[in-house]
Every structure is written in C-alpha cells, then in structure tokens.
C-alpha positions as CSV (number, residue, x, y, z in Angstrom):
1,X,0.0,0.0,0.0
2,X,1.2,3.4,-0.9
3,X,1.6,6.3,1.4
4,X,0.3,10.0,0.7
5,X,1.3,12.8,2.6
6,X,-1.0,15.5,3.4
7,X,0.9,17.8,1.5
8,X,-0.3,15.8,-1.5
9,X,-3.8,16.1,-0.3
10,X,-4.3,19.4,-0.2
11,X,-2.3,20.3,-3.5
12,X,-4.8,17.7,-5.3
13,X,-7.5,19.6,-3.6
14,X,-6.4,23.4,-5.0
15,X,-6.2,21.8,-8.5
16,X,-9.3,20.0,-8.2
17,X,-11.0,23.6,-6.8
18,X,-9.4,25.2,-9.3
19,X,-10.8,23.1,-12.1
20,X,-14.2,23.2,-10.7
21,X,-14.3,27.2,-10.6
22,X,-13.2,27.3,-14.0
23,X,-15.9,24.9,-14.9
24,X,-18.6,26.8,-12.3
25,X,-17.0,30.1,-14.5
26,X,-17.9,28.3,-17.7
27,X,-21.7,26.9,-16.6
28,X,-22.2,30.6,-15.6
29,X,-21.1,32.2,-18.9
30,X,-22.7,29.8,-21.4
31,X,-26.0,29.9,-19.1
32,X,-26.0,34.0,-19.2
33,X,-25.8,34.0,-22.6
34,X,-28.4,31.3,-23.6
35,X,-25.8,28.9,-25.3
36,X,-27.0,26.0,-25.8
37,X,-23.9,24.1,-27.8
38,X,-20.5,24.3,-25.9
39,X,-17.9,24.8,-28.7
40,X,-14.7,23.7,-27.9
41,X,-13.1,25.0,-31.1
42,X,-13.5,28.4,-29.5
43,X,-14.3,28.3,-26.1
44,X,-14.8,31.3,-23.9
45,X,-11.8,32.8,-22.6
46,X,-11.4,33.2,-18.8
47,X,-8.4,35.5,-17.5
48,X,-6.3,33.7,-15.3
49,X,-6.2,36.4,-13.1
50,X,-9.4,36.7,-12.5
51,X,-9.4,32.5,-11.6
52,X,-6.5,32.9,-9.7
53,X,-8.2,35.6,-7.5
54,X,-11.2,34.1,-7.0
55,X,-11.4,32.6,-3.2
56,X,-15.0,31.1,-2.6
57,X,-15.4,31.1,1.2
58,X,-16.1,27.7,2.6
59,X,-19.7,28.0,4.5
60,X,-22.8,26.6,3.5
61,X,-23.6,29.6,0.7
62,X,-25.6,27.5,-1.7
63,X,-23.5,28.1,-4.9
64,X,-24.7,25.9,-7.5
65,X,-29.0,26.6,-6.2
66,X,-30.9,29.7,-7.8
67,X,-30.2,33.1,-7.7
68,X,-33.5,33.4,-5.5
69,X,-32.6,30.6,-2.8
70,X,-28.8,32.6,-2.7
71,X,-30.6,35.9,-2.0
72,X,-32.8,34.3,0.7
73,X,-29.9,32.5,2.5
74,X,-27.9,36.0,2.5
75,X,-31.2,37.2,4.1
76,X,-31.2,34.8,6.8
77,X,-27.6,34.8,7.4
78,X,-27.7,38.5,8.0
79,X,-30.5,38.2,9.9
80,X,-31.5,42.1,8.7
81,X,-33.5,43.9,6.4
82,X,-31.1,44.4,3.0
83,X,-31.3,46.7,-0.2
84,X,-30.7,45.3,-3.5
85,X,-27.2,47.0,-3.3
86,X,-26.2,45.5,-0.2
87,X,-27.7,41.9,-1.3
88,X,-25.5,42.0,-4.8
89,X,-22.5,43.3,-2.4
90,X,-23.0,40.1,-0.5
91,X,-23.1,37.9,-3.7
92,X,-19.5,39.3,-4.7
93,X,-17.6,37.3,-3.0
94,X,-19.2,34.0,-4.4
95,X,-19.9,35.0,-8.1
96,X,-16.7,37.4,-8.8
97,X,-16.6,37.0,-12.1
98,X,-19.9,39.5,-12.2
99,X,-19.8,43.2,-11.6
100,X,-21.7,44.9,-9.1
101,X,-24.2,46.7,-11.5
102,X,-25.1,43.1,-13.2
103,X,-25.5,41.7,-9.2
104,X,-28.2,44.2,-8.4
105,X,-30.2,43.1,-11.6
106,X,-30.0,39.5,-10.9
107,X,-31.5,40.1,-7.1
108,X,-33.6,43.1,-8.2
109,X,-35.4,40.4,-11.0
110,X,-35.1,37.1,-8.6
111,X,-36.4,39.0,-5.7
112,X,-39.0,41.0,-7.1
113,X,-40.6,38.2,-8.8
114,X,-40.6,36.2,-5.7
115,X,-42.4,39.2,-3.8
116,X,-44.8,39.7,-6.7
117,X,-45.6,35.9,-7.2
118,X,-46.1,35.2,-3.6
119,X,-43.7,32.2,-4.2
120,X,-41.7,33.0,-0.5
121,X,-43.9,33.0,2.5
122,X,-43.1,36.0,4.5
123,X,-41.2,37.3,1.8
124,X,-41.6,41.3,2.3
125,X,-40.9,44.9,0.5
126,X,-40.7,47.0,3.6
127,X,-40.3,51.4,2.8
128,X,-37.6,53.0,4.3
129,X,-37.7,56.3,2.9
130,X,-39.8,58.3,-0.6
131,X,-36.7,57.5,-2.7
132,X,-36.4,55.4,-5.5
133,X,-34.4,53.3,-4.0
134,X,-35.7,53.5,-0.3
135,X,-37.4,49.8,-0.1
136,X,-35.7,46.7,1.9
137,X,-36.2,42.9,1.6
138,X,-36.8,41.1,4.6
139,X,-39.6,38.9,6.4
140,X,-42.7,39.4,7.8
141,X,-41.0,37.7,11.0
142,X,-39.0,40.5,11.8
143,X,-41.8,43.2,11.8
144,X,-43.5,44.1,15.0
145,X,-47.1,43.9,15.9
146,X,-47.9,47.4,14.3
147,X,-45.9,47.0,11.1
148,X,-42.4,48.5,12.5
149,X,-39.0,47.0,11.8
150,X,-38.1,45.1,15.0
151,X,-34.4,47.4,16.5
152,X,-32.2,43.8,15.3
153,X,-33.5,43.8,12.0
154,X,-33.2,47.3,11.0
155,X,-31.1,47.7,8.0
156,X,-28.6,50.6,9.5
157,X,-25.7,50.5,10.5
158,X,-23.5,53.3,12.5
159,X,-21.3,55.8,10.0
160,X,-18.2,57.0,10.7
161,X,-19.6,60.0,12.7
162,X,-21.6,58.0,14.5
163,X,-25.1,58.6,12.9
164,X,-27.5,56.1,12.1
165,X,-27.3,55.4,8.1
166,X,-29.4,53.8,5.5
167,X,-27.9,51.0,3.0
C-alpha cells in the first residue's frame, strides 16, 4: 500500500478547486448568454487572473442553487432587512466573475418576482424612505405587531460619525 502525505492532499485539492471554478466560471457564462452548444473549437476565454483571485469562502452559501434561494440564504444569514445593493454586495464574494451593477439586476429580478408571485412565505418589501431606491427585503418575521421593523432587523448601520445610516 502506498503512502500520501498530506501535503499531497491538499495540492490535489487546490487543483481539483481550481478546475471546478473554471468549470462553475464556464456553466455561468454559457448559461448568461443562452448557449446551448458548448464549442470547444472556440471556447470562452477566462483570464487567469481573475481565476487565480477568485477565493469562494467555505460556508454553507448554496452556490450551484438559484439566484432566489442565494438571496434568501444571505437574508437569513444577515438576519436584517437588506437593499438590492447590499444583497448583490453580499453575492460578490461568491460569483466574482460579475460586476456589481449586473448583481443588483440579478437580485432586483429574482427578488421581485418572488415578492410579486407570492412564491416565498413572509417574503416582504418594507419602505424605508420616498426615494427610489428607499425599499428593503426582509420577512414578515421580523416586523412588530404594528408593522415596525423590530431594532435587530433594521437595515442601519453606524457611520463613521456615528449617525445612524441607511444601505
């Protein structure tokens, strides 16, 4: 019987990682675009770099599920109200290869057909100011009896001076 060190272990793991981002990179892309025939003669071209960099962070973030379950596990593991920004800010460190701007169209579409659908229970819109962009997503859950934002679940946090700001 042959003997592996650990050292061997983990560099087969990297590799294998790596390969599978690559191929996660590649599902992405050819999904986006609506391709249906993966030509290998001239396959999309990742930069390395941008591989290289990637670091997925080892929780329980359901990668390879829906945008909408993604969005409603950063929900619940923030345990707050969030703004479209703040939810595609969130989804950066698992899907790098997007920008920000094309993030907040994927939760503002996933999210808002979910709230107008019904298709989450408890799924809520909740008004935090007249502006354009002034609505939250959150739950039901996390509203008091007479429709206020329980303190926990308010989606502020402290500034640098100390005020109370909105996301």
């Amino acid at each position: 019987m042959s003997k592996i060190s650990l050292k061997v272990l983990l560099e087969e793991r990297a590799s294998l990682e790596k390969k599978l981002t690559i191929v996660n990179l590649m599902i992405d892309a050819y999904s986006d675009d609506n391709f249906d025939i993966v030509d290998f003669d001239s396959p999309i071209e990742f930069a390395s770099t941008m591989i290289e960099a990637k670091e997925v962070p080892y929780d329980d973030f359901p990668y390879h599920k829906k945008w909408l379950e993604q969005i409603l596990y950063l929900l619940e593991k923030k345990g707050r109200f969030l703004s479209n920004h703040e939810l595609a800010e969130s989804l950066i460190p698992y899907h790098n290869q997007y920008n920000i701007d094309r993030l907040k169209r994927k939760v503002s579409v996933n999210i808002s057909a979910a709230y107008k659908n019904q298709t989450v229970e408890g799924l809520i819109k909740y008004r935090i100011n007249n502006t354009p962009k002034g609505n939250v997503w959150g739950f039901e859950k996390w509203l008091s009896a007479d429709g206020e934002i329980i303190e926990k679940y308010r989606p502020f946090e402290l500034n640098e001076s100390g005020q109370m700001s909105i996301y």
